[in-house]
C-alpha positions as CSV (number, residue, x, y, z in Angstrom):
1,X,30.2,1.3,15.5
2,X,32.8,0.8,13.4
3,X,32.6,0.2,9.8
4,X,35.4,-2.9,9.7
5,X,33.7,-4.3,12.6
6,X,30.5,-4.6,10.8
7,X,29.1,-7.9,8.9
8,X,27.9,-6.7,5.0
9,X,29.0,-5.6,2.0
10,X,28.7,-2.9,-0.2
11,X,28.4,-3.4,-4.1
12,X,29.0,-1.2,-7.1
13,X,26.4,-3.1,-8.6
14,X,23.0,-4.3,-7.7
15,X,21.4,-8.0,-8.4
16,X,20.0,-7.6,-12.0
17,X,16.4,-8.3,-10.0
18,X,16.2,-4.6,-8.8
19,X,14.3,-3.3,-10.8
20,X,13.2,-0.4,-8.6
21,X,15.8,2.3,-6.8
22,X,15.2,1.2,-3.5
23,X,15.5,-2.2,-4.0
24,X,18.5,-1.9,-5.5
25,X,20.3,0.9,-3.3
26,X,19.8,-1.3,-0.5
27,X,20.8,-4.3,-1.9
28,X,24.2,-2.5,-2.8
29,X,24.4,-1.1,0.6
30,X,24.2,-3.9,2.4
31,X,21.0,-3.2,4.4
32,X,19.5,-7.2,3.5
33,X,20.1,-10.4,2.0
34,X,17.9,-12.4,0.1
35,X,16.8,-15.6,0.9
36,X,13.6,-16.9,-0.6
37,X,11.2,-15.4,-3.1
38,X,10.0,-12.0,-0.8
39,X,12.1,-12.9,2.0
40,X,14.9,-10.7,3.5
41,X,17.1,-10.9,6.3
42,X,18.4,-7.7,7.3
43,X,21.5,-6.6,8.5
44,X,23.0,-4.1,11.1
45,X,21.6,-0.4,9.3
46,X,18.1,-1.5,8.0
47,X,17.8,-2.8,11.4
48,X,18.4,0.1,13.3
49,X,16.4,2.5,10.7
50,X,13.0,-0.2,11.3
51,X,13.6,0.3,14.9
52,X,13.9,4.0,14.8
53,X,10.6,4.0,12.3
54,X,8.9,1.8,15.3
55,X,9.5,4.0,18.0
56,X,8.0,6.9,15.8
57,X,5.0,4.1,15.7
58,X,4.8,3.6,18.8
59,X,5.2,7.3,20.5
60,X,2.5,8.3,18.2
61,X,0.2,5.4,18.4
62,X,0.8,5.9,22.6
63,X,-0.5,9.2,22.3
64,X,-3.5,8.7,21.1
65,X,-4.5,5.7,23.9
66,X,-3.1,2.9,22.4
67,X,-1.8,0.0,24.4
68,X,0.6,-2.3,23.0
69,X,0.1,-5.9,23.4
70,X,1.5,-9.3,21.3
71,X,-0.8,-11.6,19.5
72,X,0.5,-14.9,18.3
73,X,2.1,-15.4,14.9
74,X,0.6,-19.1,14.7
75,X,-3.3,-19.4,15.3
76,X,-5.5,-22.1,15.2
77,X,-7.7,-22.5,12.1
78,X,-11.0,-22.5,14.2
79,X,-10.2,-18.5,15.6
80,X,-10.8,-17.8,11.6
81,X,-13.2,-19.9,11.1
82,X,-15.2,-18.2,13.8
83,X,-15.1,-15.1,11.4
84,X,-15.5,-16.9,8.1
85,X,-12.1,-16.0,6.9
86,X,-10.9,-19.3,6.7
87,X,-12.1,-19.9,3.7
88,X,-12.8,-16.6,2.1
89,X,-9.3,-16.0,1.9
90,X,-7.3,-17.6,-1.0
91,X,-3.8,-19.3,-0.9
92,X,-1.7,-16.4,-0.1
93,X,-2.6,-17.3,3.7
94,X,0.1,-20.4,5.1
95,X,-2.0,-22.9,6.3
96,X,-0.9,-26.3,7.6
97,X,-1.2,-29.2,10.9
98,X,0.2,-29.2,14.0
99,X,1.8,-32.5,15.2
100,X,-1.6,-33.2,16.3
101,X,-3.4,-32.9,13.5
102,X,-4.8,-29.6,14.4
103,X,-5.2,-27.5,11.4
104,X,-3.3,-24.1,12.3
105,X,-2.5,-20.7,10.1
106,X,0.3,-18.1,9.8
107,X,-1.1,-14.6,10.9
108,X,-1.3,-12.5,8.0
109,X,-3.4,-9.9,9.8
110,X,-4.8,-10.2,13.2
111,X,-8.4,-8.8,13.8
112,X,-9.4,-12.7,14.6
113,X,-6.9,-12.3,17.4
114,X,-7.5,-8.7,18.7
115,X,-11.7,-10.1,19.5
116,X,-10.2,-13.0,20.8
117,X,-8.4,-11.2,23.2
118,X,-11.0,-8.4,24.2
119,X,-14.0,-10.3,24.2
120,X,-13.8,-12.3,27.4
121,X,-12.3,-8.8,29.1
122,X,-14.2,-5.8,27.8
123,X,-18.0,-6.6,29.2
124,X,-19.2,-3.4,30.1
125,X,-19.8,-0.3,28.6
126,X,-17.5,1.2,30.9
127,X,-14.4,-0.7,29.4
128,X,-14.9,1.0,25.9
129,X,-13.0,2.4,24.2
130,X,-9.7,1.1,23.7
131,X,-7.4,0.6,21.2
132,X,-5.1,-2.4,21.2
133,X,-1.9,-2.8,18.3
134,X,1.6,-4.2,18.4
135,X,5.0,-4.7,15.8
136,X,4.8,-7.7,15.4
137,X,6.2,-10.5,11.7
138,X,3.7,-11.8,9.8
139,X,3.3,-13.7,6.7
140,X,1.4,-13.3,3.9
141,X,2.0,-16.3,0.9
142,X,1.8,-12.4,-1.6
143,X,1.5,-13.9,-5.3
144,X,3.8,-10.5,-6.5
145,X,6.9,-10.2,-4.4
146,X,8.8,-7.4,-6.0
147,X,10.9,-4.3,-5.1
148,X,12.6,-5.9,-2.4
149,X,10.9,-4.6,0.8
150,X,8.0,-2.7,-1.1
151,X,6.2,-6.0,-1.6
152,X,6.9,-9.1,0.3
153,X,5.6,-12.4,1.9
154,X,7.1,-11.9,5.2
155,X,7.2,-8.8,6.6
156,X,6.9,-6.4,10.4
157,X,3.9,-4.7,10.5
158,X,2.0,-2.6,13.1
159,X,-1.5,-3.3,13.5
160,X,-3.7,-1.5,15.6
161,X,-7.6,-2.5,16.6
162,X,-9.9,0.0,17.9
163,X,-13.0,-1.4,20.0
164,X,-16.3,1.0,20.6
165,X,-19.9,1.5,21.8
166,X,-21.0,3.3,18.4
167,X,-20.6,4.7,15.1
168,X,-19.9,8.3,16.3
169,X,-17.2,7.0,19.0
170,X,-15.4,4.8,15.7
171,X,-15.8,8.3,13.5
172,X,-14.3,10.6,16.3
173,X,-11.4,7.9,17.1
174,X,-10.8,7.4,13.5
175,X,-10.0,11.2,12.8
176,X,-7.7,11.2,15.6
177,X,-5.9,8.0,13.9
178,X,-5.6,9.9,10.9
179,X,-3.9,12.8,11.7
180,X,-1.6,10.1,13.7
181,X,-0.4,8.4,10.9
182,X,0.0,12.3,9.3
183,X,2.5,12.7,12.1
184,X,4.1,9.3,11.4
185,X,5.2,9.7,8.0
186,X,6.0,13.5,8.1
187,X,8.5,12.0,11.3
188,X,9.7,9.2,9.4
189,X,10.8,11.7,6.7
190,X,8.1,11.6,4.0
191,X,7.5,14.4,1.6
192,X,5.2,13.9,-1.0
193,X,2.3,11.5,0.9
194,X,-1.6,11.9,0.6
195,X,-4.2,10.1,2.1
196,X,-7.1,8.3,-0.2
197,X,-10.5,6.8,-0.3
198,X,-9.8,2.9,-0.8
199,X,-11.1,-0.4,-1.1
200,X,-11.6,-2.0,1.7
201,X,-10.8,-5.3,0.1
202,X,-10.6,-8.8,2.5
203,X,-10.6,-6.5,5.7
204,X,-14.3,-5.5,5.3
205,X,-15.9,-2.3,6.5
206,X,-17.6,0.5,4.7
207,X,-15.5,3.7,5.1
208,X,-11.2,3.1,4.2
209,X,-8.7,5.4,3.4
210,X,-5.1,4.7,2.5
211,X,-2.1,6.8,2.6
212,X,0.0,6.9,-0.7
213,X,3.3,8.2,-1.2
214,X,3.5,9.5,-5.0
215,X,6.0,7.7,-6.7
216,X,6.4,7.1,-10.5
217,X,6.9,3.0,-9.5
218,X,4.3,3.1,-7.3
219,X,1.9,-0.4,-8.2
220,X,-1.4,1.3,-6.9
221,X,-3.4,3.5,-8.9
222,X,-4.7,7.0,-7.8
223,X,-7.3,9.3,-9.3
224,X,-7.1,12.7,-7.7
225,X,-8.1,15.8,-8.7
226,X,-6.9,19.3,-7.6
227,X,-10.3,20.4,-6.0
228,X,-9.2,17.4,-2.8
229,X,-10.8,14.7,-4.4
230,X,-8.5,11.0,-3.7
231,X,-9.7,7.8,-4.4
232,X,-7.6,4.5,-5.1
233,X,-8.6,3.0,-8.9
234,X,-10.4,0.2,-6.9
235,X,-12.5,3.0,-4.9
236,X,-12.9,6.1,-7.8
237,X,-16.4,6.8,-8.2
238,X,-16.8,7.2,-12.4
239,X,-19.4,10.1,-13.3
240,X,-19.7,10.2,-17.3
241,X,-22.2,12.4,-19.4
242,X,-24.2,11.0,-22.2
243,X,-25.5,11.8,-25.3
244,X,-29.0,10.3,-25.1
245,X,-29.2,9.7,-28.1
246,X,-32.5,9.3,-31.3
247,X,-34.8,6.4,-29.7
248,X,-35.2,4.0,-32.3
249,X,-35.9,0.3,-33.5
250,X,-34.4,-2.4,-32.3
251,X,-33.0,-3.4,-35.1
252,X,-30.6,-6.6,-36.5
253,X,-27.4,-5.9,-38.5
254,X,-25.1,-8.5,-39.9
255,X,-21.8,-7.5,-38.8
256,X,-19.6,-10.6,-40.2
257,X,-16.2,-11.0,-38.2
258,X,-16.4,-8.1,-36.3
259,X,-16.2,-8.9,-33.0
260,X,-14.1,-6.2,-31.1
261,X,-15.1,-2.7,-30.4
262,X,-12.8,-0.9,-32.4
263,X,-14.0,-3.3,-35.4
264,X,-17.3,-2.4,-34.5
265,X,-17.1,1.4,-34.3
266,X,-15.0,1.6,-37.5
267,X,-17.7,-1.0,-39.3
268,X,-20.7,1.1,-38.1
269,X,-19.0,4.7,-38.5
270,X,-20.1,5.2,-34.6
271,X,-18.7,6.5,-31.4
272,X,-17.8,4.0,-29.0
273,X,-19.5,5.7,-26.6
274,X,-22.7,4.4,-28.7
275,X,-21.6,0.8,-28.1
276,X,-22.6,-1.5,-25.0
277,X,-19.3,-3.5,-24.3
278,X,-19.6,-7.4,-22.7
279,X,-17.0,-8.4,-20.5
280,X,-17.6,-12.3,-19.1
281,X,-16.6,-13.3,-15.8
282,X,-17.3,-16.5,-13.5
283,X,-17.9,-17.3,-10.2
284,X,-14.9,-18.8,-8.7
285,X,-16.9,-21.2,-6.4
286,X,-19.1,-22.8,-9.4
287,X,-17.6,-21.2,-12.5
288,X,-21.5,-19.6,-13.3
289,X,-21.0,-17.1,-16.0
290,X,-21.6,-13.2,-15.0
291,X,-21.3,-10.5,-18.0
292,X,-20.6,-6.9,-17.3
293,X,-22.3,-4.7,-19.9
294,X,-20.3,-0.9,-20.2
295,X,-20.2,1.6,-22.3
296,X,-17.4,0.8,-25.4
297,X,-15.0,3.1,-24.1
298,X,-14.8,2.3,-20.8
299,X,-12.8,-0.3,-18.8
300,X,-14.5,-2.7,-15.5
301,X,-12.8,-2.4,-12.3
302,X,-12.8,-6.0,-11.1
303,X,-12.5,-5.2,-7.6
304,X,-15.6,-2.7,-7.9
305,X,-17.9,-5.9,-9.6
306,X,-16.2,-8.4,-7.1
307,X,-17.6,-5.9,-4.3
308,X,-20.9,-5.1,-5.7
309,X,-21.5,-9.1,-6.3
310,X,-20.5,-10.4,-3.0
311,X,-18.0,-13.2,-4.2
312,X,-14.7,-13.7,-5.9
313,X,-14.7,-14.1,-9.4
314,X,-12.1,-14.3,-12.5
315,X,-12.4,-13.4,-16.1
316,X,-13.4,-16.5,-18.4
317,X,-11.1,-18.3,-20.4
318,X,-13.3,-20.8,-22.3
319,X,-16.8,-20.4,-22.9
320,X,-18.5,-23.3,-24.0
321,X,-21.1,-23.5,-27.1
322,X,-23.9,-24.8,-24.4
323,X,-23.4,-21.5,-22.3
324,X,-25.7,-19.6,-24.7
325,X,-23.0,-17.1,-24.8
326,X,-21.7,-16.3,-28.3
327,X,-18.0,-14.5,-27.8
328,X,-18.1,-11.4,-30.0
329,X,-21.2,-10.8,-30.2
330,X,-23.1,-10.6,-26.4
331,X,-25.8,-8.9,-25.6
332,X,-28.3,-8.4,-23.2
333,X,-31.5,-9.2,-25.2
334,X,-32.2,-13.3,-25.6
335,X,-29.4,-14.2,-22.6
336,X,-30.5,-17.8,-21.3
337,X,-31.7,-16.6,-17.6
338,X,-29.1,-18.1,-15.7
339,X,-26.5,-15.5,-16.2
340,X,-25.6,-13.2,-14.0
341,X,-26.1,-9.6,-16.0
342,X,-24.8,-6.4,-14.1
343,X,-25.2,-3.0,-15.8
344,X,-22.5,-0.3,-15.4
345,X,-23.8,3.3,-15.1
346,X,-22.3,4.7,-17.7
347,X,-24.9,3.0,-19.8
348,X,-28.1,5.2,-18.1
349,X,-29.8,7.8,-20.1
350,X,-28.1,6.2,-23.3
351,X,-32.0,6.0,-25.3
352,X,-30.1,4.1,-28.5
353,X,-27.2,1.6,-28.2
354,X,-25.3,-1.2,-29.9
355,X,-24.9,-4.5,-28.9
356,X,-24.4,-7.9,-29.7
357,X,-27.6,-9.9,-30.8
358,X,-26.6,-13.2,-28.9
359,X,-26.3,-14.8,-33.4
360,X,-23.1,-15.4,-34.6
361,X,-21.9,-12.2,-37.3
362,X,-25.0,-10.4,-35.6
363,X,-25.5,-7.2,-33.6
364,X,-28.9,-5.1,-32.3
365,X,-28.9,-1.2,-32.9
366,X,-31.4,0.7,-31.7
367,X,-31.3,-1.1,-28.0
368,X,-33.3,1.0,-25.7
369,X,-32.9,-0.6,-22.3
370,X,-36.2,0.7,-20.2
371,X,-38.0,0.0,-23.3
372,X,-36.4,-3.5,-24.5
373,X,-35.1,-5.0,-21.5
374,X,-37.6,-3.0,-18.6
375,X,-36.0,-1.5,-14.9
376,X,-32.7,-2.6,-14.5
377,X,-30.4,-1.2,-11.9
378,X,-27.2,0.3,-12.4
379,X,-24.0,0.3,-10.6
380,X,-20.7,2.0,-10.9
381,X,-18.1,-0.8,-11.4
382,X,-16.1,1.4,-14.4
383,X,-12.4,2.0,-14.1
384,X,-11.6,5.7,-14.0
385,X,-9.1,7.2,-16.6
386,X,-7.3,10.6,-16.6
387,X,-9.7,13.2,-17.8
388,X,-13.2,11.7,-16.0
389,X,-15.2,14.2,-14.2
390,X,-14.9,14.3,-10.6
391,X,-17.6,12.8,-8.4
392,X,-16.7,15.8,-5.7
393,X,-16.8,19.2,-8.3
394,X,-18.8,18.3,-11.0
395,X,-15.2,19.1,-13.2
396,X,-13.8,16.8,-16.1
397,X,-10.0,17.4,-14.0
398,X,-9.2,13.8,-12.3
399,X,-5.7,13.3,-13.5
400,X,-3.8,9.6,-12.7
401,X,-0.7,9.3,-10.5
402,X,0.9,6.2,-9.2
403,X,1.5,5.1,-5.5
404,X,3.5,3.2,-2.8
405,X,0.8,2.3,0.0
406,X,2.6,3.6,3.3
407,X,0.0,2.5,5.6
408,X,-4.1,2.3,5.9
409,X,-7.0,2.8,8.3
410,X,-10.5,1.2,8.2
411,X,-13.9,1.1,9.5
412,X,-14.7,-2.1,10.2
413,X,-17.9,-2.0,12.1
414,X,-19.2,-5.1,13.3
415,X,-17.8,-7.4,10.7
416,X,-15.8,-9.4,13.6
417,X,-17.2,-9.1,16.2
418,X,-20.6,-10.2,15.5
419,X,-19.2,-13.4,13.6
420,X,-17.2,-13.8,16.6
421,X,-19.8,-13.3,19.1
422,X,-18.3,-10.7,21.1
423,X,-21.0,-8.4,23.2
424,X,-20.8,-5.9,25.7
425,X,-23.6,-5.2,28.4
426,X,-24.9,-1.3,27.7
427,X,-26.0,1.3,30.2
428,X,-29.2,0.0,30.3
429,X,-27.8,-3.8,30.7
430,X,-28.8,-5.1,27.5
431,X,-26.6,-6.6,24.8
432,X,-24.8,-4.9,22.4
433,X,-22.0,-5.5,19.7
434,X,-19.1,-3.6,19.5
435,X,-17.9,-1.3,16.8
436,X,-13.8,-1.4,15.6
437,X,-11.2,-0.1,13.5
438,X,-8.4,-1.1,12.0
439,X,-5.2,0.6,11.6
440,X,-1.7,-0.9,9.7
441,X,1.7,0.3,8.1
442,X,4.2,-2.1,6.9
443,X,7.7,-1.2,8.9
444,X,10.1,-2.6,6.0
445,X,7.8,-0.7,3.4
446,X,7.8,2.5,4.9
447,X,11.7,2.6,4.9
448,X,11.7,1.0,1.8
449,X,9.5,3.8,0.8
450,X,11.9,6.6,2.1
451,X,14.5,5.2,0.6
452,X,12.5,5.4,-2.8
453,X,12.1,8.6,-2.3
454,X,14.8,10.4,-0.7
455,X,18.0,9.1,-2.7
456,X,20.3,10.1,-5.6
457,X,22.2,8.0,-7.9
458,X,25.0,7.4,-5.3
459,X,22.9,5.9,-2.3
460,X,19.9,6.8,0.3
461,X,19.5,10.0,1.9
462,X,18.0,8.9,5.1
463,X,15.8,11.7,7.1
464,X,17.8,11.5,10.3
465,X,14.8,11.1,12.4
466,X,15.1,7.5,11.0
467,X,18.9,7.1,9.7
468,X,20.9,4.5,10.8
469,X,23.5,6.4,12.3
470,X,23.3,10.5,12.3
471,X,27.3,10.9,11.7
472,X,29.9,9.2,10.3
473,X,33.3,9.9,10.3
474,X,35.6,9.5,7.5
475,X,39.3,9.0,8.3
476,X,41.4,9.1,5.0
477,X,44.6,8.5,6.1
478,X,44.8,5.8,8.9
479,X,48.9,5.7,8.5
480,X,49.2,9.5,9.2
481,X,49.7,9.6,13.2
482,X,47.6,13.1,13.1
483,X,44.8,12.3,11.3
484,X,44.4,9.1,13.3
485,X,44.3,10.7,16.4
486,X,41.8,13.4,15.7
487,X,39.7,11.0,13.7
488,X,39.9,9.0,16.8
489,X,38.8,11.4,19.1
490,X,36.3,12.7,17.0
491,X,34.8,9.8,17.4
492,X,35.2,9.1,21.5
493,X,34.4,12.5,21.8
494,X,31.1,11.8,19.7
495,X,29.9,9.1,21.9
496,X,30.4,11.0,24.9
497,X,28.1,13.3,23.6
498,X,25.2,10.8,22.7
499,X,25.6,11.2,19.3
500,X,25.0,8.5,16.6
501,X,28.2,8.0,14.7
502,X,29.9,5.3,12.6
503,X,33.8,5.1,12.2
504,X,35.2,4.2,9.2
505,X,38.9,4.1,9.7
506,X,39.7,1.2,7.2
507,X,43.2,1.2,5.3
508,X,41.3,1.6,1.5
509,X,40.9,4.1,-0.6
510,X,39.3,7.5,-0.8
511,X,36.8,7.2,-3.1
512,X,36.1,3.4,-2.4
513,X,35.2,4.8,1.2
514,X,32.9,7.4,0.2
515,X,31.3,5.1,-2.0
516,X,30.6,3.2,1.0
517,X,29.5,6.5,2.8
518,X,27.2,7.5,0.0
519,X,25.7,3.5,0.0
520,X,25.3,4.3,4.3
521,X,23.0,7.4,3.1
522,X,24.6,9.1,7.0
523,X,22.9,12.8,7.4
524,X,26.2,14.4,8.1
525,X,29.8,13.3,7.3
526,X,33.2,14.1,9.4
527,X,36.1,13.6,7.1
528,X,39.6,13.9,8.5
529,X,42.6,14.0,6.2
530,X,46.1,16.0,5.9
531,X,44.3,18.3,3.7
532,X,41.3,19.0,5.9
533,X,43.6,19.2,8.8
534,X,45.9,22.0,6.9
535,X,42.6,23.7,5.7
536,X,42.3,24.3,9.9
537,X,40.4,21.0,10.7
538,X,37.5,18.7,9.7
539,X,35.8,19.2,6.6
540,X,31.8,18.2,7.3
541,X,29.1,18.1,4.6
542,X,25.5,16.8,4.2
543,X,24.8,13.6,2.3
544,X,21.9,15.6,0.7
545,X,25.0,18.4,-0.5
546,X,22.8,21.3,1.2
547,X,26.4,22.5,2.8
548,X,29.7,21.7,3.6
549,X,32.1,23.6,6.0
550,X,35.6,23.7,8.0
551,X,35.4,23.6,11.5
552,X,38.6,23.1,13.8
553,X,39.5,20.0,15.4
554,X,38.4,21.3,18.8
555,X,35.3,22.7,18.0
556,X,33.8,19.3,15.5
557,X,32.2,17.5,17.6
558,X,29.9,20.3,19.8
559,X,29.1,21.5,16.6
560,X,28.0,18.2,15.2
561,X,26.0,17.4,18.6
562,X,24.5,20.8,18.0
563,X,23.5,20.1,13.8
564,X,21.9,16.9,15.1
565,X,20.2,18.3,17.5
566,X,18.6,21.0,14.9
567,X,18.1,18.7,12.0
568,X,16.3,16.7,14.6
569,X,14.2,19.9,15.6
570,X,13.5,21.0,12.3
């Protein structure tokens, strides 16, 4: 390929929109075009890097039994229906009529479509397992585009769906997964990835984990601490110690405008730790009122409470006088019975708290909740913060990082396909469900990722198990005869050899051309000029600046065949 020959641009500047490295660096580079909010076209080198990333995919996901296959991108509503999804999902999946009136979706994820395809074949015992995925565009209507291909609403994506006779087959299967996707990202040129406990959010299942590369812009939270210990913020288990506490009266104080928990601590000369906090959510089906009561110092991790309660909910805006709720001053003691009260366990063992008294200007102190309120149960739905103790050692060590999310794998269980009525007949001829898993990365994240990762101030660095190209040549001088013919056959001699290479033999300037070069992010880089050649031939270099060399004319291109061929090896 030839640079001139190729449609794009490159830009000294990116669109003032970037607001992450990647996004920007590949904007400048011409690697995609924008065209609606989290929609890209892409041009001529991110294509070829997504295509070298699927291959990885699927070379990896072929070796451990997977068989590709190709759902449909359109589905009709009643396939998600069938597994109640339909409705349980909000707006961010496209849904709309065919020219018959038939209501229809855009895939977004395709576990609907995997049982549909299995369940009619796989009858026996004997069929399982198997594992089904494929590369295939979806779209997903995502409320946050941002970071150009980090975050999108259309995007490629490998899913894979695993089908089995029980738990133990789903375990052993899942393990092998997991050290797949390992393989996957060290290929694709990762460095600095780990693997966490997650939510398992709209796909369902009990056991998750999803694989993070550590990145300063990273949008997903991480708690980790150095004993192994990796949980997603939606997922972190938070352990606290308490301070029991003297048991004593429950008592009412006036507290007159103080309504926040810093007012309160400072008004009382007490440790927030001391304090009950209430947060008020509703229901997003019938806007019934649910109040979270933690301890003052803590946070609530929505998606914890959202899980624990079984339905979506959203933090309350207005709270009307007939609610019985009195904003500032909640607390459990005297709440109308019709509210929904879940208690975080970083209140238990606490013997004397503080709370609101339900009265305007009033709390309680002295709550004692076994003794004042009787057996209530407690549930972790607290958001974890740098310094908690771990739920693995026992040590006060989790410390935050942020995360890209480069890909994730789930245990599903029978969420599917017993909504969706697939069954098997067992060995003794009876019916049975099957067990799956679930297994995604996002294509145009994971090279957005890289990019994000691997790059300087000049332009990507691509790992050239995925670059676009592995060399390029640089030829400085396209009006000098000599440096036009070895730059030439450099080149010929290049593709002769199987080598990736792109020619840039364009009449412009040096430093506008290894601009360019830098923006192209090419492993290694040929230049030919009257210098190089009166230095005894063709000065090569690494983008990443770990060498650069002389080698004769004659020699160049075995010995760039033969750098590939190591880099590739290493």
């Amino acid at each position: 390929m030839k640079v001139a020959n190729m449609l794009g641009e490159r830009f000294k500047n990116a669109p003032k929109d970037c607001v992450i490295e990647s996004h920007a660096l590949m904007m400048r580079g011409g690697y995609m075009k924008y065209m609606a909010n989290g929609i890209f076209s892409l041009f001529t080198p991110a294509k070829r890097i997504m295509r070298k990333i699927e291959q990885i995919i699927r070379e990896e996901m072929d070796a451990v039994d997977g068989q590709e296959v190709m759902f449909p991108v359109v589905m009709p509503a009643s396939l998600w229906e069938e597994s109640g999804r339909y409705t349980s999902i909000g707006s961010e999946m496209a849904r709309w009529k065919d020219r018959s009136g038939n209501p229809m979706v855009l895939g977004m994820t395709h576990e609907e479509a995997a049982v549909h395809l299995a369940r009619d074949t796989a009858q026996s015992y004997a069929d399982f397992p198997f594992m089904i995925y494929q590369i295939q565009t979806k779209f997903r209507d995502e409320p946050r585009a941002r970071g150009g291909l980090i975050r999108v609403r259309e995007f490629t994506m490998k899913d894979a769906y695993s089908f089995h006779t029980s738990q133990a087959d789903l375990e052993r299967y899942y393990a092998r997964v997991y050290d797949a996707y390992n393989r996957i990202f060290t290929r694709c040129g990762c460095k600095n990835f780990i693997s966490v406990q997650s939510d398992s959010g709209m796909m369902g299942g009990s056991i998750s984990h999803e694989f993070m590369l550590l990145t300063e812009v990273g949008e997903d939270t991480l708690a980790i601490c150095d004993c192994g210990y990796r949980a997603n913020m939606e997922a972190a288990v938070v352990s606290v110690t308490n301070e029991p506490g003297e048991i004593a009266p429950l008592t009412k104080v006036s507290t007159p405008d103080i309504k926040t928990i810093d007012d309160l601590k400072n008004f009382l000369h007490m440790d927030e730790k001391q304090l009950a906090k209430a947060v008020v959510y509703q229901k997003n089906e019938d806007d019934s009122f649910i109040i979270a009561f933690i301890r003052g110092d803590l946070e609530v991790n929505e998606t914890k409470l959202r899980n624990y309660l079984g339905y979506e909910i959203h933090p309350a805006v207005e709270i009307p006088a007939e609610s019985g709720i009195v904003p500032g001053f909640i607390g459990p003691v005297g709440l109308p019975k019709n509210i929904k009260v879940v208690y975080d366990a970083s209140l238990k063992g606490i013997e004397c708290l503080v709370c609101g008294a339900n009265e305007l200007d009033t709390h309680y102190t002295g709550l004692n909740v076994k003794r004042d309120l009787g057996d209530v149960e407690y549930v972790d739905v607290a958001k974890t913060f740098a310094g908690a103790i771990c739920p693995e050692c026992g040590k006060p060590h989790i410390h935050i990082e942020k995360g890209i999310e480069i890909g994730n794998i789930f245990q599903l269980g029978k969420k599917y396909t017993e909504s969706m009525g697939m069954t098997y007949l067992d060995e003794n001829g009876d019916r049975q469900v099957p067990i799956m898993g679930c297994y995604g990365i996002g294509v145009g994240r994971l090279c957005a990722s890289v990019c994000q990762e691997s790059h300087d101030d000049y332009g990507p660095i691509w790992p050239i198990s995925i670059a676009p190209w592995q060399v390029e040549v640089c030829n400085l001088r396209v009006d000098d005869p000599a440096v036009k013919e070895t730059a030439d056959r450099l080149y010929a001699e290049l593709l002769s050899l199987g080598v990736e290479v792109l020619y840039d033999d364009r009449d412009i300037r040096p430093g506008a051309m290894f601009a360019d070069a830098d923006l192209f992010g090419i492993p290694l880089r040929a230049v030919v000029s009257p210098k190089s050649l009166a230095n005894g031939g063709i000065e090569i270099s690494a983008r990443d600046k770990s060498f650069k060399e002389t080698v004769s004319a004659a020699d160049a291109a075995i010995w760039l065949r033969d750098k590939v061929v190591e880099m590739l090896n290493a």
